[in-house]
C-alpha positions in Angstrom: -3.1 -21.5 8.6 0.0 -19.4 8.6 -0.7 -16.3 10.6 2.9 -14.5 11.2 6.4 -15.7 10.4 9.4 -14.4 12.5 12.9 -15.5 11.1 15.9 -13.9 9.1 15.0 -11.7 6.0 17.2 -14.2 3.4 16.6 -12.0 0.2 15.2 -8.9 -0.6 13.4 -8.8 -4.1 11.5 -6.4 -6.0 7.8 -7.8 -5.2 8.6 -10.5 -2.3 11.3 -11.9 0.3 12.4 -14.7 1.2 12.6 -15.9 5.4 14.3 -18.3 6.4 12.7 -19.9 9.5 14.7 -23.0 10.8 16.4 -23.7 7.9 13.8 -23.5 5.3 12.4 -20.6 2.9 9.5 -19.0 3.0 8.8 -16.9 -0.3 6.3 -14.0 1.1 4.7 -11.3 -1.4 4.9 -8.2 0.0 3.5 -4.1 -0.8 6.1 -1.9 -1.9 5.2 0.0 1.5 5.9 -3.4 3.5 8.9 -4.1 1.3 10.5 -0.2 2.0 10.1 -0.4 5.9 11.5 -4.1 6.1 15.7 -4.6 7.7 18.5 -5.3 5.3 19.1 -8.4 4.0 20.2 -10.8 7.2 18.3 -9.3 9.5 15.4 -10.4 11.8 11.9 -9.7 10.3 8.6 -10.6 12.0 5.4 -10.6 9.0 1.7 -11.0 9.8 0.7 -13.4 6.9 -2.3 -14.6 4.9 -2.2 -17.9 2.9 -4.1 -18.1 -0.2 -4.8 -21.3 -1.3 -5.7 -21.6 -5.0 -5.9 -24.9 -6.7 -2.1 -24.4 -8.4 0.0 -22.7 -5.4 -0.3 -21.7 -1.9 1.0 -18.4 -1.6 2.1 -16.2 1.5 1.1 -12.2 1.7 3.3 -10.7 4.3 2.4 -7.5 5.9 4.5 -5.3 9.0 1.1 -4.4 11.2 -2.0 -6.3 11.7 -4.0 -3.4 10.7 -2.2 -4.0 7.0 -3.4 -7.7 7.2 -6.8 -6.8 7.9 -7.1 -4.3 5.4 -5.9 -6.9 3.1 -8.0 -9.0 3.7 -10.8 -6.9 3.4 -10.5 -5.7 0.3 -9.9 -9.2 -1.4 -13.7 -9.9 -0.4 -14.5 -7.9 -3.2 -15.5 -9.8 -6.4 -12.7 -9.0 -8.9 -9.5 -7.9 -6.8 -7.2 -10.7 -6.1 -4.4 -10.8 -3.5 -1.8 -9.6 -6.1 -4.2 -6.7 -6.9 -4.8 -5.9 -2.9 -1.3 -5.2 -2.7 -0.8 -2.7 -5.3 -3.7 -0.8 -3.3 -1.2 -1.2 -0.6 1.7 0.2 -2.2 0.0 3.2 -3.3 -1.0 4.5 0.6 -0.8 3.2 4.4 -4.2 1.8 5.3 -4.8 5.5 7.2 -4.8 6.8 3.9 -6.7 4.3 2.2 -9.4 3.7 4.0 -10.8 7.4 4.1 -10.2 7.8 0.6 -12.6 4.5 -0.2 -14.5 6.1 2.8 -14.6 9.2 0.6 -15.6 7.5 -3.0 -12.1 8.9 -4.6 -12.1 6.7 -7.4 -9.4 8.3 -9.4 -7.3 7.5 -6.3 -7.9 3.9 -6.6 -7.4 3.8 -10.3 -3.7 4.6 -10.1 -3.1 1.0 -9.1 -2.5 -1.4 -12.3 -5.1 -3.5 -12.7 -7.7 -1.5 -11.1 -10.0 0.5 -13.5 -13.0 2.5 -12.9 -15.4 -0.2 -12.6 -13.8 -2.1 -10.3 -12.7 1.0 -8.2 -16.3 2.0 -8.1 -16.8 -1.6 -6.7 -14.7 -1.4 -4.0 -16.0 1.9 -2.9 -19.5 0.6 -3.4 -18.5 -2.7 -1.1 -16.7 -1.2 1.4 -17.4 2.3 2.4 -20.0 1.6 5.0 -17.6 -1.7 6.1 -15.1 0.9 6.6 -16.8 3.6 8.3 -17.3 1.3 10.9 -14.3 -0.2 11.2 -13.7 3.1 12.6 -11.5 5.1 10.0 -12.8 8.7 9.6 -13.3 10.7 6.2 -10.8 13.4 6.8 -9.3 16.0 4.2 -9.5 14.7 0.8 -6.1 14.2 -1.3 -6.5 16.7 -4.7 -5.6 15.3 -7.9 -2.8 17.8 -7.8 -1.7 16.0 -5.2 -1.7 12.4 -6.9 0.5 14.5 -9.6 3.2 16.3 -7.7 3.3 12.2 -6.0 3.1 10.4 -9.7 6.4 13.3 -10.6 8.1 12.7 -7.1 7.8 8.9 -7.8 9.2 9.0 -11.2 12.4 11.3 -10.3 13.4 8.2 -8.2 11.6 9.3 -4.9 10.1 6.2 -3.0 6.1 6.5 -2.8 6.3 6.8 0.8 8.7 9.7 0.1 6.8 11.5 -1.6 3.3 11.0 0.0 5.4 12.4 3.0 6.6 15.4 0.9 2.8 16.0 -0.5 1.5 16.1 3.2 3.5 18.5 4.6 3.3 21.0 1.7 1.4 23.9 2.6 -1.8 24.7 1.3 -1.7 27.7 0.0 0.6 26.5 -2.5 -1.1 26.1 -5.7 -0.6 24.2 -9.3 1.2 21.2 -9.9 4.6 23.0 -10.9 4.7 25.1 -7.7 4.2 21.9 -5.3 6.6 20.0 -7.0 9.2 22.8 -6.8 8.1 23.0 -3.1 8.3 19.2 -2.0 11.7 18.8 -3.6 12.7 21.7 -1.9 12.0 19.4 1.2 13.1 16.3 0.0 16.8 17.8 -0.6 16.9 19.0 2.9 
């Protein structure tokens, strides 16, 4: 088992990288989270990783924290989402937002990821809400769909989702309708 890989970040592509570790390669799949936070090309990069083993490949999940990795790996126990799918829940939210929304029952959150629909979504709130209530992670304030919109709009003006999840958070309240908080967290972002 490959648990973490420490070496020099050889390539940078859209859905994975590429470590070299003593002269050979290791091709790592990666969240768009992971893949924003990780050095330039040709720096050093420390990944904790899971190796899935399927009958065709063996392929490497790289993730920055342990907490990522375990959250990984907990929702792949669910019937139906595959590692590939797992990450696309992890490129939508960190794990702290995640796990209260499944903790929640948010389903419309979940279903912005491709390849999740409702059913499925449903069955990963179904499988893991109690597992992740005692895991620890609380509830808290629940994300509006307004929210998910002004994020979907930052996104596709060529913000970075982490970007604009930090935008949506710190807009105030009182703010109302999708046009307003949009104004509002570019307002911020240009700052």
């Amino acid at each position: 088992m490959i648990s973490r890989l420490k070496g020099i970040l050889e390539t940078k592509a859209e859905k994975y990288v590429i470590m070299d570790i003593g002269g050979i390669g290791f091709k790592v799949f990666v969240s768009a989270a992971t893949l924003e936070n990780l050095p330039a090309a040709g720096q050093s990069a420390t990944l904790h990783t899971h190796l899935n083993v399927r009958e065709d490949a063996l392929e490497l999940y790289g993730f920055l924290t342990q907490e990522e990795l375990n959250f990984f790996e907990l929702l792949i126990t669910v019937s139906g989402v595959g590692p590939r799918v797992a990450l696309g829940v992890l490129s939508i939210a960190p794990v702290k937002t995640l796990a209260p929304a499944i903790a929640r029952g948010e389903v419309e959150f979940l279903t912005k990821v491709s390849g999740i629909g409702t059913k499925i979504a449903q069955k990963i709130i179904l499988e893991l809400k109690d597992k992740i209530i005692k895991l620890g992670f609380e509830a808290g304030e629940a994300a509006t769909l307004e929210d998910y919109e002004v994020i979907d709009a930052l996104i596709g003006l060529g913000y970075t989702p982490s970007q604009a999840r930090r935008a949506v958070r710190n807009l105030p309240k009182e703010i109302k309708g999708v046009e307003k908080r949009i104004k509002e967290a570019l307002k911020t972002l240009g700052k």
